[in-house]
C-alpha positions, 0 to 999 in steps of 0.5 A: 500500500502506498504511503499517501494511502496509508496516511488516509487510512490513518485520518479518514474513518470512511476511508479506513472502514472501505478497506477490505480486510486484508488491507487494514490487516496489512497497514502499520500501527498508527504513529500514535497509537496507545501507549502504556505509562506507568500509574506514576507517570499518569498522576504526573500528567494529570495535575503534575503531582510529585508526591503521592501518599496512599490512603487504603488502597488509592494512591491519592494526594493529600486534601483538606476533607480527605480521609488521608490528608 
């Protein structure tokens, strides 16, 4: 498949849904594709939390009204 075709693929659902199932079957993985982070890593994006404390079984951060802050 040729490039051109394959970045369609990538950016119009239309597109991609027409393909048989061979094609779809042979295009790349999508550049952005889902990637895996660490628990850490998520709470870091989320607010930019750099200490965590956990209270039972959830991490969480430390909060007025909270039972762990």
């Amino acid at each position: 498949m040729k490039k051109i075709h394959i970045a369609r693929a990538f950016r119009d659902q239309d597109y991609y849904l027409g393909l048989s199932e061979a094609e779809r079957a042979s295009l790349p993985d999508h550049p952005s594709a889902a990637v895996a982070l660490e628990p850490r890593d998520l709470r870091a994006a989320a607010g930019g939390i750099t200490t965590v404390e956990t209270c039972g079984t959830i991490a969480c951060t430390p909060c007025k009204g909270h039972p762990c802050g």
